[in-house]
N, C-alpha and C positions, 0 to 999 in steps of 0.2 A: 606277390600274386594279386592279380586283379579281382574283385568282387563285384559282381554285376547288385546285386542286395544284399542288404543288413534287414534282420528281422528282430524284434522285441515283442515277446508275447507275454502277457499279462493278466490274470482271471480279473472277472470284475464286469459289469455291465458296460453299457455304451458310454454313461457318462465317466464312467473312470479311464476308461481306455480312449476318452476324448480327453480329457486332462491330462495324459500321459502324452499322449500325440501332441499337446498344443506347448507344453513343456519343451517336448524337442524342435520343434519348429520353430520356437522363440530363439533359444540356443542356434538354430541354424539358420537367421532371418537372412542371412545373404546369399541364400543358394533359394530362396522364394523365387520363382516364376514370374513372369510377366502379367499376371492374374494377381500376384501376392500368394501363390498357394506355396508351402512349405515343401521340404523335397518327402516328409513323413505323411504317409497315407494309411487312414484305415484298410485292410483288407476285407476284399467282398463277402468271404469266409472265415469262418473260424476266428481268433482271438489277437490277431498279430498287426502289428504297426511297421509295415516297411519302409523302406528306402531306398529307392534303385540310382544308384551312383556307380560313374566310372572312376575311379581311383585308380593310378596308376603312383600315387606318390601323397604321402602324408594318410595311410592309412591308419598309425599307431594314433597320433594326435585327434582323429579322427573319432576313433571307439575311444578313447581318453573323455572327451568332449561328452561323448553319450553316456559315457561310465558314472562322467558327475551329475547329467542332468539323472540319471536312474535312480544312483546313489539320492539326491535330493527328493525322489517322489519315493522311496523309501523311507526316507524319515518321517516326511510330510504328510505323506496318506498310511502307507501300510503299516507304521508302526502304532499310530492312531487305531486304526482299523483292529489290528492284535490286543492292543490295551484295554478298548473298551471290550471282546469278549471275555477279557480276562477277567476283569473288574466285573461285568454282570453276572459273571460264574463266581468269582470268589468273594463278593460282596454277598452274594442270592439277592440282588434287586434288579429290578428294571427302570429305578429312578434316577433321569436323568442327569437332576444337580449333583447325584452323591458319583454317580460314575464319573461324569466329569472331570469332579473334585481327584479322584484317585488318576485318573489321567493324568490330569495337570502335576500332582504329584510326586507321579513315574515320571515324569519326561523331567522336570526340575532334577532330579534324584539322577535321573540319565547324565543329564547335560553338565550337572556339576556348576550347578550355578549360586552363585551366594551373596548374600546381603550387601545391597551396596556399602562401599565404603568396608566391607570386611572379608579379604582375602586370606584368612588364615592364615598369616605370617608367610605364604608363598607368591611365587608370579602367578599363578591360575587365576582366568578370571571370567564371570560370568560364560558360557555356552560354550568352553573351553571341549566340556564331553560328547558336544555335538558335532564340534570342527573335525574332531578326533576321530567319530564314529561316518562322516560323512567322506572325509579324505579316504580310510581303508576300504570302505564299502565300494567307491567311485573307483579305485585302483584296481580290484578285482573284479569287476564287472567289466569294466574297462579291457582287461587283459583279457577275459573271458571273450568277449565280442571277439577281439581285437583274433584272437586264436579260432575261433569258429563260426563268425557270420550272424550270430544271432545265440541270441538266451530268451529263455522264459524265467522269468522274473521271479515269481513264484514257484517255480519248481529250486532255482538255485537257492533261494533263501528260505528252502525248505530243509534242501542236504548239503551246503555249501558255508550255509550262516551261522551255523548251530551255535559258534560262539557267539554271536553278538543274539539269537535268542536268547539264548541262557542269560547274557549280560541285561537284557530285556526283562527277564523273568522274576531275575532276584531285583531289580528295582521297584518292577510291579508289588513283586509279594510284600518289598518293606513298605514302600505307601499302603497297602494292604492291612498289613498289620496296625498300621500308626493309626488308620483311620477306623479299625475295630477297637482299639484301645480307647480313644474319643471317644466310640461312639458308647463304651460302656462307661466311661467315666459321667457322659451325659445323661446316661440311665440311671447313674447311683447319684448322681446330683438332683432330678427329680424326683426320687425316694427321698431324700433328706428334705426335698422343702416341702412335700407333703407331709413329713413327719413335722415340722416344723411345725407348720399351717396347723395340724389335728393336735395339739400337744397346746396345755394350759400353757401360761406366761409362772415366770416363776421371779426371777429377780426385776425389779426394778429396771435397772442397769447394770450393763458391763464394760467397761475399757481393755481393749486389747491396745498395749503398747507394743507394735512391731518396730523391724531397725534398727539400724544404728550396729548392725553385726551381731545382735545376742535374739536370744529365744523370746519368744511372748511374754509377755505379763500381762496377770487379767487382773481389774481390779474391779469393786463394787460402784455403787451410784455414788458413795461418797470418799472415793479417791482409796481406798483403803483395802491392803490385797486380798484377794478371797481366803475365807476362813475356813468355810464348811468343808472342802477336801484339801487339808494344806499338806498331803503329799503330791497332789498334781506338781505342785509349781518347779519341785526342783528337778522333778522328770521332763518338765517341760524343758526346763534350760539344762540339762544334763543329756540329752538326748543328740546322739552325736550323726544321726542322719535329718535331712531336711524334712524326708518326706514324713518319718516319723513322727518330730513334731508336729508337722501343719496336722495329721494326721489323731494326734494329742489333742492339739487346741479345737479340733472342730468337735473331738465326742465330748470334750469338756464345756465347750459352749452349749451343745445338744444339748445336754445332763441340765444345765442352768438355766434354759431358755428363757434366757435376761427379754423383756418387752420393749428394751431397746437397746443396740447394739452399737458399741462409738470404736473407731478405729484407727489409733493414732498412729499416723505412719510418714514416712518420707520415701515410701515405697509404695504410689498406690497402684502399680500395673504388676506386682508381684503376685504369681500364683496362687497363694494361699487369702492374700486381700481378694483376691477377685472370687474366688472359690467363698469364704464367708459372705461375701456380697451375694454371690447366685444364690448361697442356702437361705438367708436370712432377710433375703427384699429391701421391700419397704421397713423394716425393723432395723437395720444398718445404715451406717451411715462413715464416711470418710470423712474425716478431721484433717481441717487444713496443714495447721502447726501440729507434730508431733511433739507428743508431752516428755519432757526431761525426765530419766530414771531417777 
């Protein structure tokens, strides 16, 4: 059957529904006019971007064509668009950097992207969950044209999409999460270093031996293990989860708030060195050579 126009309707202001129009016209530069102008026109009215073409042949490939450029400003704008209301409601902020941040987040968390050089023992590899998500989205949309002439965009990926929402949803909420956790970790690391700051000095010195695969050791200014609680130490290396320890070592350091703090390790980008660095300032300090047990 022949179709004299193909419609796509869109909410959004003029510049969105101009960035959707310039999308498909790129996608169709050889059906441009003798002016250059594309065969996709704003309408005079209302929300919709047509197309008046005679087709008589190569309809499917056609809404194919349109399916992917749609599919593309799906990803590109509207799921952007979704995330950050998401994020300003379920952060309660209106600042810029942090929403961002949780965007960027979500779409990493989406896309299935990972460190270079480390693919989880599988063939997946960076943007793998966006080729994923951008080929299903373009087949259906595709087909949908392809079957009645026109969609709105926003209404289908309102009752159409509901899966790849929800897939949307639970990525948003874990970056969500991740970045409330942060942010309270941030809060109790600035509780400790004012506890730190308002709190007399008490020892000299302390050596924290990290590494080398075993639990902390603290010692005094003069190499010699701490005396004053000598049940800490075997709790310390007896302690069969990570966070535990570091968790040990830091109220045990509090407790001693040694007037200088030396850090002998072979691990200085390890959580808990960085974590004693942020409480302890200018009073810490990293050691180049870690000291032999």
């Amino acid at each position: 059957m022949d179709r004299e126009q193909w419609a796509v309707r869109v909410y959004g202001n003029l510049e969105i529904r101009g960035k959707l129009q310039r999308m498909l016209n790129d996608a169709f530069e050889g059906l441009a006019d003798s002016a250059g102008q594309g065969p996709w026109r704003l309408a005079e009215r209302g929300d919709a971007i047509v197309c008046k073409l005679d087709i008589s042949a190569g309809q499917r490939e056609f809404c194919d064509k349109v399916g992917m450029v749609l599919a593309e400003f799906v990803l590109s704008v509207k799921e952007p668009q979704t995330l950050e209301r998401f994020m300003q409601r379920r952060l309660n902020t209106r600042d810029t950097k942090e929403i961002k941040t949780g965007m960027r987040e979500a779409i990493v968390l989406l896309n299935g992207e990972l460190p270079d050089g480390d693919t989880g023992g599988s063939e997946a590899v960076a943007g793998d969950g966006r080729k994923r998500r951008l080929v299903k989205i373009a087949a259906k949309l595709g087909d949908y044209l392809w079957r009645n002439g026109s969609v709105h965009l926003d209404g289908y990926m309102r009752f159409r999409m509901r899966e790849h929402a929800e897939e949307l949803r639970e990525a948003a909420e874990t970056a969500v999460e991740e970045m409330l956790m942060d942010r309270q970790y941030q809060e109790f690391m600035r509780l400790l270093q004012s506890m730190v700051k308002g709190q007399e000095t008490g020892l000299p010195a302390i050596h924290v031996l990290h590494g080398g695969g075993q639990g902390p050791t603290l010692l005094d200014e003069k190499m010699r293990p701490l005396q004053d609680e000598p049940a800490t130490e075997p709790i310390l290396q007896a302690a069969s989860d990570q966070q535990d320890r570091e968790s040990l070592l830091v109220t045990r350091l509090l407790a001693a708030s040694p007037r200088r703090l030396y850090i002998h390790t072979d691990e200085p980008d390890a959580q808990v060195v960085r974590t004693l660095m942020g409480i302890f300032g200018e009073r810490a300090a990293i050691c180049d050579h870690p000291m032999p047990r």
